[in-house]
DORODO-95401 format. One line per field, with one value per residue (C-alpha): residue number from 1; z, y, x. Coordinates in Angstrom, 3 decimals, m for minus. Layout:
REM DORODO-95401
pos: c(NUM, ...);
zz: c(Z, ...);
yy: c(Y, ...);
xx: c(X, ...);
END
This chain:
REM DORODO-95401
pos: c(1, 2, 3, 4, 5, 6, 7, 8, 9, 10, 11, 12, 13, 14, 15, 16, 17, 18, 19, 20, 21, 22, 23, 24, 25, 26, 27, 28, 29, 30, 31, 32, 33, 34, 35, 36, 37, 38, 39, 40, 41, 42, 43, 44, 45, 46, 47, 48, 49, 50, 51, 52, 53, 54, 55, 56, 57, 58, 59, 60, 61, 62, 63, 64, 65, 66, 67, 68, 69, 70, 71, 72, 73, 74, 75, 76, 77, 78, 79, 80, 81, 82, 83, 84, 85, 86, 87, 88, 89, 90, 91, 92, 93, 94, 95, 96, 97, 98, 99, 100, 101, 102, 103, 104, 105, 106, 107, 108, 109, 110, 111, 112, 113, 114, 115, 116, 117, 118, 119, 120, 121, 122, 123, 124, 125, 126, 127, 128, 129, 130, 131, 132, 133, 134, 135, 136, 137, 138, 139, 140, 141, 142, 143, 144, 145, 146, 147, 148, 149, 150, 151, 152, 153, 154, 155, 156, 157, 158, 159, 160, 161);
zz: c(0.000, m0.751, 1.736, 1.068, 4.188, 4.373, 3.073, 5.595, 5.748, 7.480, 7.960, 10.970, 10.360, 7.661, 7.713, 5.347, 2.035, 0.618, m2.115, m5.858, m6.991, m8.042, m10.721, m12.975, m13.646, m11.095, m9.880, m11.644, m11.641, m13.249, m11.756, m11.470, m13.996, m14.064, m10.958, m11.415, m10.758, m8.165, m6.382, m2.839, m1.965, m0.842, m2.883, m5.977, m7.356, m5.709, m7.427, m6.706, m6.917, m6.851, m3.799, m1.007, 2.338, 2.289, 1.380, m1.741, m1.502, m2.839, m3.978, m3.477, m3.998, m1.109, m1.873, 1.550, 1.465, 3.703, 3.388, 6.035, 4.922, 3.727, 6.807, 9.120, 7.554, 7.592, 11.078, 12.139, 10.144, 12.306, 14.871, 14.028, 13.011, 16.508, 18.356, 16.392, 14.774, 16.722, 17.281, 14.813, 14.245, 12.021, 10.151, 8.534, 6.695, 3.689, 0.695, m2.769, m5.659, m8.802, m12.335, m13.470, m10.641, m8.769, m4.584, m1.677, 2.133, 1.984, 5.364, 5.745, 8.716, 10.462, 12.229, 12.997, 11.152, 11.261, 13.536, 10.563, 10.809, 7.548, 5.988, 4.721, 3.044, 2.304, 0.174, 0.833, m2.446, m1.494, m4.139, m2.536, m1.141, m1.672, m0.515, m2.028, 0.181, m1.731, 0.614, m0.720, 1.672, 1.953, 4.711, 6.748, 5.697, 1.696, 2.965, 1.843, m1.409, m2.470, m1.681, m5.112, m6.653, m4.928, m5.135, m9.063, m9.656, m7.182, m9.474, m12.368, m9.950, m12.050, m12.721, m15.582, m17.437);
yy: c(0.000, 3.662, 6.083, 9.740, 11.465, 15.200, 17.805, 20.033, 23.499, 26.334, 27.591, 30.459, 32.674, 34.576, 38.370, 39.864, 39.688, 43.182, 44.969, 43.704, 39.937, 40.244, 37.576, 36.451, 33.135, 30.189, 28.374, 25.295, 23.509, 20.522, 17.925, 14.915, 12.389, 9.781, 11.529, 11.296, 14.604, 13.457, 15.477, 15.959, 18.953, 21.851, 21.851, 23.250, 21.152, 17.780, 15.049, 11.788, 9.719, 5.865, 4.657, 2.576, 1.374, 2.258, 6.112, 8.011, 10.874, 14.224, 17.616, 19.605, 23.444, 25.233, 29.317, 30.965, 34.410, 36.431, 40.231, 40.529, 40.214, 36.606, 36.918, 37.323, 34.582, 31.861, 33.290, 32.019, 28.966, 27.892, 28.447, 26.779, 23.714, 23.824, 23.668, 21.416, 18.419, 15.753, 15.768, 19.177, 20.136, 22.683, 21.465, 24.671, 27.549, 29.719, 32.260, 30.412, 31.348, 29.624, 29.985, 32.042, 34.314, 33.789, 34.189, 32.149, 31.197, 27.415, 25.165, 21.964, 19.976, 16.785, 15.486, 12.513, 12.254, 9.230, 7.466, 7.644, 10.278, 12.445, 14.768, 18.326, 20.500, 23.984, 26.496, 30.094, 32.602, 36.129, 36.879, 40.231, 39.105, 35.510, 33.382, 29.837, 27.160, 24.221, 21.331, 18.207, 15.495, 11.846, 9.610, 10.282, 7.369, 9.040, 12.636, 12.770, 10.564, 12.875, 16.309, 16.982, 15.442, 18.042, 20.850, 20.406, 20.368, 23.969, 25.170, 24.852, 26.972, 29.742, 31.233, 30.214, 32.007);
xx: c(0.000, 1.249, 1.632, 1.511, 2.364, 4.258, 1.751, 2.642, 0.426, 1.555, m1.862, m2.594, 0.091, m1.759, m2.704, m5.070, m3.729, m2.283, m0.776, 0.243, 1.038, 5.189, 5.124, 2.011, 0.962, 1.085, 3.814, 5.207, 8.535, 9.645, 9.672, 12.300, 12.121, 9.478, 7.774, 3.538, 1.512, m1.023, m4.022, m3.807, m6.241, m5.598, m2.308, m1.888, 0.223, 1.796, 4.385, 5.098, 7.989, 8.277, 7.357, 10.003, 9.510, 6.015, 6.299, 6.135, 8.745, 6.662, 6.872, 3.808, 3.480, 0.516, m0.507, m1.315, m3.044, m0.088, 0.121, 3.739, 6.877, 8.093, 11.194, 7.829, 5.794, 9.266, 9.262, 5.921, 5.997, 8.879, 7.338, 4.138, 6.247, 7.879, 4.977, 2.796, 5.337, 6.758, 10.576, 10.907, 14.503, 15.512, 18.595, 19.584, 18.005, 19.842, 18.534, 17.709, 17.236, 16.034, 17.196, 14.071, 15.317, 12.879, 14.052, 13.029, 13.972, 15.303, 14.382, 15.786, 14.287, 13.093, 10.306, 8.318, 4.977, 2.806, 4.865, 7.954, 10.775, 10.668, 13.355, 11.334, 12.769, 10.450, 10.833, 8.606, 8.365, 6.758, 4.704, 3.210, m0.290, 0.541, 3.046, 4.178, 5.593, 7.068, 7.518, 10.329, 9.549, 11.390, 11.697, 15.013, 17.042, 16.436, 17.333, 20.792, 20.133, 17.240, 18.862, 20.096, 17.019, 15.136, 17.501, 17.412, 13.540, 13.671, 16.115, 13.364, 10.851, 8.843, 5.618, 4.039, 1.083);
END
């Protein structure tokens, strides 16, 4: 049986939603190869690789209505994560930035969901009222293995019309 676990939502820390959209379109990337689009409401977009051990490793992209500043909304997300995931540890956090340009906060962490310890890795674009959390999630043992994997498909992160 497959197991699609990780969709993690950073829902609560949102302010009403001001001022002008940055970039048009919605968000897409490309994803690695031979990885399945899937549904898995509320996310815009989700992909699926083959599964092992039980677990599908997964990209999904999640739109949040957020009018603060995308430092303040990676703030509270933390913070939300820390309070509400078992064993949460924050591994590291650094800029990115994708080859369209296209800037976001990078957060590599752990934590224990459905009695399995996970490797997440999220991504938050500001795109003015909106913001765009991209969520790479593997169990542990694949962290390390799927790191590039991951890194490359964020690379390919864009808005598309």
């Amino acid at each position: 049986m497959r197991r699609f676990t990780g969709l993690l939502l950073f829902l609560g820390v949102g302010l009403l939603a001001t001022g002008c959209e940055k970039f048009k379109g919605e968000p897409t990337l490309t994803p690695p190869s031979g990885w399945k689009e899937a549904s898995f409401p509320p996310a815009k977009k989700v992909w699926v690789g083959p599964p092992a051990n039980g677990f599908a490793p997964n990209i999904n992209i999640v739109e949040e209505a957020y009018g603060g500043s995308l430092d303040k909304y990676v703030e509270g997300s933390i913070a939300t994560a820390q309070k509400t995931l078992t064993n949460f540890q924050q591994l590291g956090k650094s800029d990115f930035t994708s080859t369209a340009g296209v800037k976001a906060v990078k957060l590599v962490s752990n934590n224990e969901q459905g009695g399995r310890m996970l490797r997440q890795t999220f991504y938050f674009f500001d795109n003015g009222p909106k913001k765009y959390i991209v969520t790479c999630t593997c169990l542990l043992p694949d962290g390390d293995r799927l790191a590039p994997t991951f890194e490359e498909a964020m690379k390919t992160f864009r808005f598309e019309k």
